[in-house]
C-alpha positions in Angstrom: 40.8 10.3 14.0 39.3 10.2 17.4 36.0 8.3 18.4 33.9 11.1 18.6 34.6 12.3 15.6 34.2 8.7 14.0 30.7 8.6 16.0 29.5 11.7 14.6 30.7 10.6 11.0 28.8 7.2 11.6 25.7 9.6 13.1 25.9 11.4 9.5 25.7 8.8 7.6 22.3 7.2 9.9 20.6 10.7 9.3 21.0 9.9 5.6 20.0 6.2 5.4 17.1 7.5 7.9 16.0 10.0 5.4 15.3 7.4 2.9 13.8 5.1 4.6 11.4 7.8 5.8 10.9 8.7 2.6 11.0 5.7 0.2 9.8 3.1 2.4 7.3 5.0 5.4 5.6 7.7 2.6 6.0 6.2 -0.8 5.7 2.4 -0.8 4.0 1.6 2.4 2.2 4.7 3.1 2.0 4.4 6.9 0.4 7.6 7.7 -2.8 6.7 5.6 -1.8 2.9 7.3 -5.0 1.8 10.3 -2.9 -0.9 11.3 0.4 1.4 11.6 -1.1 3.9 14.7 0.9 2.2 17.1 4.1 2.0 14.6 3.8 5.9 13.8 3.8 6.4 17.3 7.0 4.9 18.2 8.6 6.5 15.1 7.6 10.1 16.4 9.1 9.2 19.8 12.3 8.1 18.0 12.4 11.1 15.4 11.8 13.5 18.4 14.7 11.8 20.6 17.2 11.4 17.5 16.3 15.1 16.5 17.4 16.1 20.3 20.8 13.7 19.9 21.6 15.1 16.4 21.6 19.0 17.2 22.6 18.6 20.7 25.9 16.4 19.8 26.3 18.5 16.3 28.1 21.6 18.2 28.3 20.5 22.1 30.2 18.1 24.2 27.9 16.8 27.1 30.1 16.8 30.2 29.6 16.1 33.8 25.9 14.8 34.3 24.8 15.8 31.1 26.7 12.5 30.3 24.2 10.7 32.0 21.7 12.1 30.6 22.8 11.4 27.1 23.4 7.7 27.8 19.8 7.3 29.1 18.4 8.7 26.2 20.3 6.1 24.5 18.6 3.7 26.3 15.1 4.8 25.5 16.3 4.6 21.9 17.0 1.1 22.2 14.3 -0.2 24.0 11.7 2.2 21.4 13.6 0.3 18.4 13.0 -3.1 19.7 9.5 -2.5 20.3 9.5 -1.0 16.9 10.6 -4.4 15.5 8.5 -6.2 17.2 4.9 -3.7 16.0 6.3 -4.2 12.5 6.3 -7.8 12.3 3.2 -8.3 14.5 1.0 -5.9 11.6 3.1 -6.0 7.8 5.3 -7.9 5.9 8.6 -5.5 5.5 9.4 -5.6 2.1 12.9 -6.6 1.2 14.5 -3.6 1.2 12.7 -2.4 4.4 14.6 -5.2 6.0 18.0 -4.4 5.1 17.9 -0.9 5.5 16.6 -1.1 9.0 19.3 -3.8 10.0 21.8 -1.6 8.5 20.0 1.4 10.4 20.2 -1.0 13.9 24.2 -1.9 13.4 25.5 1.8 12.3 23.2 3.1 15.4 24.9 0.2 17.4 28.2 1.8 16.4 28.0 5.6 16.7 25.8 4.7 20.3 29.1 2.4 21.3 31.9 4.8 20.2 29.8 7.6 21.7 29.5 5.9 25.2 33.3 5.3 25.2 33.6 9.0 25.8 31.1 8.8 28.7 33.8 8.1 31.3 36.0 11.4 30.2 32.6 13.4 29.9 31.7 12.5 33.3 35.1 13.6 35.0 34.6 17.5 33.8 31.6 19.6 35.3 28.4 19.2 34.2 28.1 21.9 31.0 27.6 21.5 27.3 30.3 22.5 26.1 30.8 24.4 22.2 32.8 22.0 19.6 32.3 22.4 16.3 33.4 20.3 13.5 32.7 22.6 10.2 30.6 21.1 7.8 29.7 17.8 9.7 28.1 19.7 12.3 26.2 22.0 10.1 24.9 18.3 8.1 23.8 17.1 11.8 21.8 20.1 12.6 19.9 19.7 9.1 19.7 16.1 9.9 18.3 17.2 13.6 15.8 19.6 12.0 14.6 17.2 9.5 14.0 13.9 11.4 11.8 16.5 14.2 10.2 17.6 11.5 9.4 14.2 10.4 8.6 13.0 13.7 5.6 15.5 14.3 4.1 14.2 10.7 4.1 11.1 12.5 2.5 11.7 15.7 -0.3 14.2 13.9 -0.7 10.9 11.6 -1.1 8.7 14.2 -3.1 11.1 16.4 -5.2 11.4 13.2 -5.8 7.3 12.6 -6.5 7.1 16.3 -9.4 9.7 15.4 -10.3 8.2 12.3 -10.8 4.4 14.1 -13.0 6.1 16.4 -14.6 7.2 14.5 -15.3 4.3 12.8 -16.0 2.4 16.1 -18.9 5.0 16.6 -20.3 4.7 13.2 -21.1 0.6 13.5 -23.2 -1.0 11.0 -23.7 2.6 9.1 -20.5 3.0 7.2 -21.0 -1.5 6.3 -21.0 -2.6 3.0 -24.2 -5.3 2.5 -22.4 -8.4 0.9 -26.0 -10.6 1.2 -28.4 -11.8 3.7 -27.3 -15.0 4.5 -24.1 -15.1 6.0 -21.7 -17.3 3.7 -18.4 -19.1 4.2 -15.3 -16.6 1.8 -12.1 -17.9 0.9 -10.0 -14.2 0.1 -6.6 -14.4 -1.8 -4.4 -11.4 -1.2 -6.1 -10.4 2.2 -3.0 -8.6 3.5 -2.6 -6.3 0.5 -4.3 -2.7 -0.2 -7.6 -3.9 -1.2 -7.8 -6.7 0.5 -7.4 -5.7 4.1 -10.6 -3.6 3.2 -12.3 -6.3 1.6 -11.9 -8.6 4.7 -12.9 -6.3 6.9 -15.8 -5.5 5.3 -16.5 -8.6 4.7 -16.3 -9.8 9.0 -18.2 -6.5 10.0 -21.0 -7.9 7.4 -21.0 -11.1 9.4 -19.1 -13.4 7.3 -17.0 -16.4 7.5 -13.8 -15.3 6.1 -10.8 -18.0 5.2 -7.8 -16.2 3.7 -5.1 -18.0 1.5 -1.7 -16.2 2.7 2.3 -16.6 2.6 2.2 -15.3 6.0 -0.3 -16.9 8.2 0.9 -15.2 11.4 0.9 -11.8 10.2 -2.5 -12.2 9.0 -4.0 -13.2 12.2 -2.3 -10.6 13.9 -3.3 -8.0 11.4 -7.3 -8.8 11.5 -6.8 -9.8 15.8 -7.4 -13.6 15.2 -11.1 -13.2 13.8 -10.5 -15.3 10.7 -8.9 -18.6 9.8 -5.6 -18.3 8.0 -3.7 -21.2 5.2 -0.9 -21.0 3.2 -1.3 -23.6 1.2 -4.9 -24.8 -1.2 -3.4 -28.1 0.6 -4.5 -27.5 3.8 -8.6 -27.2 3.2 -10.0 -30.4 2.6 -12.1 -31.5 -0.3 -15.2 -31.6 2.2 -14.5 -28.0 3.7 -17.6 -25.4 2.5 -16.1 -22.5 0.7 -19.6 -20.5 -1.0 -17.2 -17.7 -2.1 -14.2 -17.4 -3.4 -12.8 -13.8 -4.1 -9.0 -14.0 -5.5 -7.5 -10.8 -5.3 -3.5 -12.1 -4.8 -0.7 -11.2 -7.5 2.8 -9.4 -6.9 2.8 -5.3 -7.2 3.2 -5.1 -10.6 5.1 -1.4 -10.4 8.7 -2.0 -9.9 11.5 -3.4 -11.4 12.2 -3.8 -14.8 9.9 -6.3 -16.7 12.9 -8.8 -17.3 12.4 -12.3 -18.2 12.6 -13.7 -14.6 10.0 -10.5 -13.4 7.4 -11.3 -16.1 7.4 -15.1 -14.7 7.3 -14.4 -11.1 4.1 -11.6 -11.8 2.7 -15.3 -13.7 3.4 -17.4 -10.9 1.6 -14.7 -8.4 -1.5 -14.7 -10.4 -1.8 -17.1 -12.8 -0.3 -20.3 -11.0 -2.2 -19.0 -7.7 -5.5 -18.6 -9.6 -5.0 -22.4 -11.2 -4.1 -23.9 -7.8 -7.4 -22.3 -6.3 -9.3 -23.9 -9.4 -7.4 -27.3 -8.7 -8.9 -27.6 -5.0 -12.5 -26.3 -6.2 -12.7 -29.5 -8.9 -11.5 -31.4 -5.7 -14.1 -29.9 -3.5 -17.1 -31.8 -1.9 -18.9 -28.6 -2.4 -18.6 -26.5 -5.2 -18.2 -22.6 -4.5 -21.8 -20.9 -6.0 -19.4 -18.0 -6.9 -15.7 -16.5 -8.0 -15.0 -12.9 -8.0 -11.3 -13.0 -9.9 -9.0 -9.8 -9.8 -8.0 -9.3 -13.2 -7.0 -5.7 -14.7 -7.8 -2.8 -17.5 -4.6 -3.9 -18.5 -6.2 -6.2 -20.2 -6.9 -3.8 -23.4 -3.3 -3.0 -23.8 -2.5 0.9 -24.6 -4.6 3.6 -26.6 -2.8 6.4 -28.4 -1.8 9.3 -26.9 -5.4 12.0 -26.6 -7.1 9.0 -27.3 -10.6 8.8 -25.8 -12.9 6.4 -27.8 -14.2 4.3 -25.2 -13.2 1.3 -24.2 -16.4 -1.1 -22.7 -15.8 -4.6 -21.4 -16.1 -6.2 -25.2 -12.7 -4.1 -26.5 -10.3 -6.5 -27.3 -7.1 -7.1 -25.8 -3.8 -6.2 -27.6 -0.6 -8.5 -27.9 1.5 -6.9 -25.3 3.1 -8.0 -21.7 0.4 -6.8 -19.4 -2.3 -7.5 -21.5 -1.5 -10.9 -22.1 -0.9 -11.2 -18.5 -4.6 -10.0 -17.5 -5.8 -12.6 -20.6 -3.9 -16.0 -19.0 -5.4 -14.5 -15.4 -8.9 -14.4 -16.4 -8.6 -17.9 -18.6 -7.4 -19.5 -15.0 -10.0 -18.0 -13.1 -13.2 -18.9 -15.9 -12.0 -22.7 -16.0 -14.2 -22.6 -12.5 -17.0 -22.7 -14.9 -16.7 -26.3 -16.0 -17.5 -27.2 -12.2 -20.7 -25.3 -11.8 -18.9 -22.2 -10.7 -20.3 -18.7 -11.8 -17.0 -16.8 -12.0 -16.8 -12.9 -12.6 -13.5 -10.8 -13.6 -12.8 -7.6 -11.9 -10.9 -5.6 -14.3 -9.4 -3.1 -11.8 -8.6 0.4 -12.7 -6.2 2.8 -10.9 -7.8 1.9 -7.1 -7.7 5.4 -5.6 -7.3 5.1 -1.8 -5.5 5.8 1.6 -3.2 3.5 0.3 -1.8 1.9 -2.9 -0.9 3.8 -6.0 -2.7 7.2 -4.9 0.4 8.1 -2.1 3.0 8.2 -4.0 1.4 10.1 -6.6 0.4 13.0 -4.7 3.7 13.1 -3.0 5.6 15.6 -5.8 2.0 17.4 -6.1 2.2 18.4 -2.2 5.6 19.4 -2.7 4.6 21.6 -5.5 6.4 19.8 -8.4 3.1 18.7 -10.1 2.2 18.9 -13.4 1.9 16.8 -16.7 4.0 13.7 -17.3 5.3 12.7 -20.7 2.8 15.3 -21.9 0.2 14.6 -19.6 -2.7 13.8 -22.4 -2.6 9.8 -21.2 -6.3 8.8 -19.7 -6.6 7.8 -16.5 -9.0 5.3 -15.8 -9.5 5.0 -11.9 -12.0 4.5 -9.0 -12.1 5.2 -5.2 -12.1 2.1 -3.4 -14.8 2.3 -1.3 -16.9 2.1 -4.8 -14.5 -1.3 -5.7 -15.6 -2.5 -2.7 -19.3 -2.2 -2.9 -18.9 -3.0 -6.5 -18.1 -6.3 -5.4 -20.7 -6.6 -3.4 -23.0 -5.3 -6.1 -21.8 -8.8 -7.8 -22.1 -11.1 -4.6 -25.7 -10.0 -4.0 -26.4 -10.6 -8.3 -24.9 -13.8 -8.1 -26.5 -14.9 -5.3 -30.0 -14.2 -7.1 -28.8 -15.8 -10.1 -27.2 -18.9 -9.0 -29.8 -19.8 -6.8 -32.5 -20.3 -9.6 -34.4 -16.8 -8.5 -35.2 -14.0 -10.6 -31.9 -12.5 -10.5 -29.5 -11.7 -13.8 -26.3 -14.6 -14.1 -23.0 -13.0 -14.0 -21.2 -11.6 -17.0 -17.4 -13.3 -17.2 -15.8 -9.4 -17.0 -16.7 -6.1 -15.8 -15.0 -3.1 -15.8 -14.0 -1.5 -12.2 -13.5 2.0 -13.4 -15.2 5.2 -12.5 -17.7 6.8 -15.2 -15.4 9.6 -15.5 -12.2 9.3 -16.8 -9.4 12.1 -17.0 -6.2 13.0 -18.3 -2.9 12.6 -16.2 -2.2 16.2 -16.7 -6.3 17.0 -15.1 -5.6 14.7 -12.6 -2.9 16.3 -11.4 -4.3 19.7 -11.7 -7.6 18.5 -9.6 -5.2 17.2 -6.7 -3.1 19.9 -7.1 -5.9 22.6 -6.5 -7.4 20.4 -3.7 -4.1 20.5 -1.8 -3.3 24.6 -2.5 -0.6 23.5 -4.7 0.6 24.8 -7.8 0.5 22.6 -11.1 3.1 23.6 -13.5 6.3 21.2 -13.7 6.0 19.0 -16.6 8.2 15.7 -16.7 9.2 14.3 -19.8 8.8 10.8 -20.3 12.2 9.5 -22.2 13.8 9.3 -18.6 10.9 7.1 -17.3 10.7 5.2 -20.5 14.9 4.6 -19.9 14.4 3.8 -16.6 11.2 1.3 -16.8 11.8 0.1 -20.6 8.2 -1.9 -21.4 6.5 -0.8 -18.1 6.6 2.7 -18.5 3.6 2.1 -20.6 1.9 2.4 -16.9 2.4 5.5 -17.0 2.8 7.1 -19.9 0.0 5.7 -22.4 -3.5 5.6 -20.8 -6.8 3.9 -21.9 -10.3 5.4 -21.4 -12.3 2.2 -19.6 -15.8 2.8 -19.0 -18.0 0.6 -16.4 -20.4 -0.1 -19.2 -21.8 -3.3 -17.7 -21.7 -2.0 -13.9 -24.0 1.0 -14.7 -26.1 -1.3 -17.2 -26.8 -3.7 -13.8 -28.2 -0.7 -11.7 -25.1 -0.2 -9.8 -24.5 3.7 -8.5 -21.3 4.5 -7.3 -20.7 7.2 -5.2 -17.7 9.0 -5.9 -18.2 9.0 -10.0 -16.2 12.5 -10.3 -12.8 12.6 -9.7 -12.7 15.5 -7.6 -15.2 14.4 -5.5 -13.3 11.0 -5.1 -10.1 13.2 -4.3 -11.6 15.7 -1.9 -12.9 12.7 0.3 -9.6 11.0 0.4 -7.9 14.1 1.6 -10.4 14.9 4.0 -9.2 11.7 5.8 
């Protein structure tokens, strides 16, 4: 076999790997297009996607001879120097997940390899006169050319994405104080668990444009600081604030993504340890502390009241009971770690979080199937989905801050109830949610999936997704708070708009 065709088999098989990262990593699990902090990365990747789309059509059917041979190995240095400033964006603004990692080391070495092989030929290619030249090799060059089409393709959804986050932080940078959430009048000292996740990127940047002190408790100090440009103090350890530090807030959002892999034994304790043993730790320096927080706002989830039957749509307010399965008791040992506060003077409030529509998060790679027209029910579709935008989480949160505040400084104001539901008044079925997004995007809504290969697949956690519960924000509307996307469609229709 010669080196060429060795480099073209080596090409083949970095269109595929490249096709799922794009996929399963960039659109599904990390989201970058909906991504602020990922302009700069999108960027790059269009550059790249435009450059490999050129080397995977060009070298498909053609030999590059004479100076075309030049002009092939400086596009393969532009590719090199764009994919080590691409490694150096992505660890400056997001932790790679794990399998991120390897598949873009495995991505650099095979594109090490066909680039190499490739360049070997350079001296041959250079002797001829300058022409591309037709040489076909059957089916491999027809899979290049698809790969060529497809990575252009997917390089101009990346520029348009970043063109359109460039836009949309603009846009934000014109509105100032008008699009701020109001966490209180005085300005307070906040330690935030979970700051680099979904929510809580949002919440600390809300939280600094409102003027606050903000402290954030993360495995990653560095990337943190990088990620909100050095304008807050970062730990990764409880350890390293002293007793006599003044934390007024506490808001503990941290606990691993509990969609993935199978709910083994070993899963179900590390999903303990990431909420649970966090939220106990953070209790352990407050009994230390010289000054006592005046308030804790703990994540917790509507997990907490277990499953409902299928169609299903009695109700479910703050006082339902919780049922004796995994993710229920889960959300029960959370909220018992975050409520022993109490005993040192600390008002503590449980956010039971509902689906967290957003730019980010769960709503991605929901809508992913509906935009390429495979919507429709799942499992039967009649599960409820309880869920809310999160710009209403947000200033649901503050609606609690500013409460608390009243309360726990002797005032007029109502004290704190220990849960509260963070769910939108409207609740819907999985089948009329996909229907909504479906007819918002111009899609159609017709492909039902049935649920035993989910079921097979997840075991215990496909109860995520195929049982439902119908969670009202009983206590949240009883307390005078008005959110403002209480429809889903409405909710929906602004999230696309972006």
């Amino acid at each position: 076999m010669s080196t060429h065709k060795l480099a073209l088999q080596l090409m083949a098989a970095q269109g595929a790997l490249g096709a799922f990262d794009t996929l399963y990593h960039h659109e599904l699990t990390e989201a970058l297009p909906q991504r602020a902090s990922a302009r700069i990365e999108l960027g790059i990747h269009a550059v790249r996607a435009l450059i490999y789309s050129v080397l995977f059509v060009g070298l498909s059917a053609w030999a590059w001879h004479g100076m075309w041979a030049l002009a092939l190995l400086a596009v393969f240095g532009v590719e090199i120097v764009l994919t080590l400033w691409d490694f150096v964006v992505e660890d400056r603004t997001r932790l790679l997940p794990a399998t991120e990692r390897v598949t873009h080391t495995v991505l650099a070495m095979n594109g090490g390899a066909f680039i190499a092989l490739l360049a070997l030929n350079t001296p041959a290619w250079l002797a001829q006169p300058t022409a591309l030249v037709w040489q076909t090799h059957g089916w491999l060059s027809v899979f290049l050319a698809v790969c060529g089409v497809g990575v252009g393709l997917s390089g101009v959804r990346d520029a348009f994405a970043a063109a359109a986050l460039g836009k949309a932080e603009r846009a934000a940078a014109g509105a100032g104080a008008d699009g701020a959430i109001a966490f209180g009048v005085r300005k307070e000292s906040v330690l935030v668990t979970g700051a680099t996740g979904f929510i809580g990127q949002r919440l600390v940047s809300a939280l600094l444009r409102d003027g606050h002190r903000v402290t954030v408790l993360t495995r990653t100090p560095k990337q943190a600081g990088w990620l909100f440009n050095g304008t807050l103090r970062c730990v990764d350890s409880m350890d390293a604030l002293a007793p006599a530090e003044r934390i007024d807030v506490v808001i503990n959002l941290a606990g691993a993504r509990i969609l993935g892999w199978r709910w083994t034994a070993a899963r179900k304790a590390a999903l303990r340890r990431s909420r649970v043993a966090l939220t106990e730790r953070v209790v352990a320096w407050i009994a230390k502390a010289e000054c006592k927080p005046r308030l804790m706002l703990s994540a917790s989830a509507i997990g907490y009241y277990g499953v409902q039957a299928m169609g299903d749509k009695t109700p479910l307010a703050e006082e339902a009971l919780p049922q004796p399965v995994f993710m229920s008791q889960l959300c029960q040992e959370w909220e018992v770690a975050a409520r022993t506060a109490q005993a040192h003077g600390v008002q503590v409030a449980c956010m039971r979080f509902g689906m967290v529509l957003g730019e980010q998060g769960a709503l991605p790679p929901m809508l992913l199937p509906i935009k390429l027209g495979m919507g429709g029910p799942m499992g039967g579709g009649k599960q409820r989905m309880s869920w809310i935008h999160v710009d209403d989480l947000l200033r649901a949160m503050a609606h609690l801050w500013r409460l608390g505040a009243e309360g726990g400084q002797g005032g007029s104001g109502r004290t704190l109830r220990e849960a509260y539901n963070f769910t939108a008044p409207e609740q819907v079925s999985q089948a009329e949610f996909s229907c909504t997004a479906a007819s918002l995007l111009g899609r159609p809504c017709f492909m039902p999936t049935p649920g035993w290969p989910v079921r097979m697949l997840l075991g215990e956690q496909a109860d995520l997704l195929l049982e439902g519960q119908t969670v009202v924000p009983a206590r949240l509307l009883e307390e005078g708070f008005q959110f403002r996307y209480p429809a889903l469609r409405g909710a929906l229709a602004a999230l696309l708009a972006k």
